[in-house]
N, C-alpha and C positions, 0 to 999 in steps of 0.2 A: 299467667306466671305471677310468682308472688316479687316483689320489690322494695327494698328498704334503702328512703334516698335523704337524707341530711345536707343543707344548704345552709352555709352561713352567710349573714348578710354585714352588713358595714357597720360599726357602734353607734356613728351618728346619726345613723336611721332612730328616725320615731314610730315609735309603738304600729299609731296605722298607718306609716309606710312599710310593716312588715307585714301587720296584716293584710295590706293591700296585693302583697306579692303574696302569701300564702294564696289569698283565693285566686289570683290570678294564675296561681298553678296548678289551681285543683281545678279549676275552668278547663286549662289546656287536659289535665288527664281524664275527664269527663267527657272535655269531645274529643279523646282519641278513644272514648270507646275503654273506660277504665275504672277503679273505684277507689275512694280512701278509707284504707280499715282503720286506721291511727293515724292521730296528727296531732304533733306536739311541740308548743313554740317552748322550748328550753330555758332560753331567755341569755341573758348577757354572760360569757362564760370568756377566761382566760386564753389566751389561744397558747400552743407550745412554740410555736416561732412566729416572727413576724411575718405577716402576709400581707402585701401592698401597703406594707407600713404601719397598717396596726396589729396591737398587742391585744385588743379582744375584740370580740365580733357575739351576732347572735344566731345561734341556732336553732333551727328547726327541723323536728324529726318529721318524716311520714313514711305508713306503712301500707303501700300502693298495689294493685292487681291488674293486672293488662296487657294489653300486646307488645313487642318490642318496640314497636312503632311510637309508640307513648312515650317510652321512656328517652327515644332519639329525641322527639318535638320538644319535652321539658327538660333535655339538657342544653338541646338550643334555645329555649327560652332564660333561662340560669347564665349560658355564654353571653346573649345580649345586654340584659339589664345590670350595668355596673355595678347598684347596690351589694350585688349578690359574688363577694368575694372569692367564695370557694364552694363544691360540691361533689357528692359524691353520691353514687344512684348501684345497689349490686345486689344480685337475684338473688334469690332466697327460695333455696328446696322445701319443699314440706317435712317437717319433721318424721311423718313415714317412710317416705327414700330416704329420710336419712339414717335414721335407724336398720334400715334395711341392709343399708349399703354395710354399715359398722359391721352386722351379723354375719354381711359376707366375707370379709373383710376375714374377720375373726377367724373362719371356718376356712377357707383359702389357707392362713396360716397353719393355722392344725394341720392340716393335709401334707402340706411342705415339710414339718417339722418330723411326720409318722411315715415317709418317702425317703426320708433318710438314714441310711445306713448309721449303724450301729457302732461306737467306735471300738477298737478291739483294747484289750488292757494290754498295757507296756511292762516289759519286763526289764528291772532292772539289770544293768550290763555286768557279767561276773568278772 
């Protein structure tokens, strides 16, 4: 399964204290049997509200593959390590199911729309 998970970490984190937790995550998703197709440290960005107090934090993107198993162990590793403010980990269909799905989508409606009765014309009351 494909996986797209962004974790912000704390502002007063140093540079290889983020790197240090990036590979520490890419560790755990390798030994769950998993792979990093992208991985992108964003860098220091505003946040929209305060989270445990601060107003920015750092982000890092990655775009993961693997079992669901993977994804439970590095969000318990993300809950332990305080640095790591906020996260967020959610599947990701292949863009052929997804396209697929739209077409069906589409066509389901057609069908609804041509199943429906025809309305009759009204005639104005003399």
């Amino acid at each position: 399964m494909g996986y797209e998970c962004t974790f912000i970490c704390s502002p007063e984190l140093e540079t290889a204290k983020v790197e240090e937790l990036t590979a520490k995550a890419s560790k755990i998703i390798e030994a769950s049997g998993g792979t990093i197709k992208n991985l992108q440290q964003l860098g220091k960005k505003k946040l929209a509200y305060n989270i445990k107090k601060f107003r920015e934090g750092i982000y890092v993107y990655m775009e993961i593959d693997g079992p669901g198993s993977m994804v439970s162990s590095l969000e318990t590793f993300f809950k332990v390590n305080d640095p790591v403010i906020r996260f967020l980990t959610v599947k990701v269909e292949p863009k052929k199911k997804l396209a697929a799905k739209k077409a069906e989508a589409k066509a389901a409606e057609k069908t609804e729309t041509a199943n429906e009765p025809a309305e009759l014309p009204t005639t104005a009351a003399e």
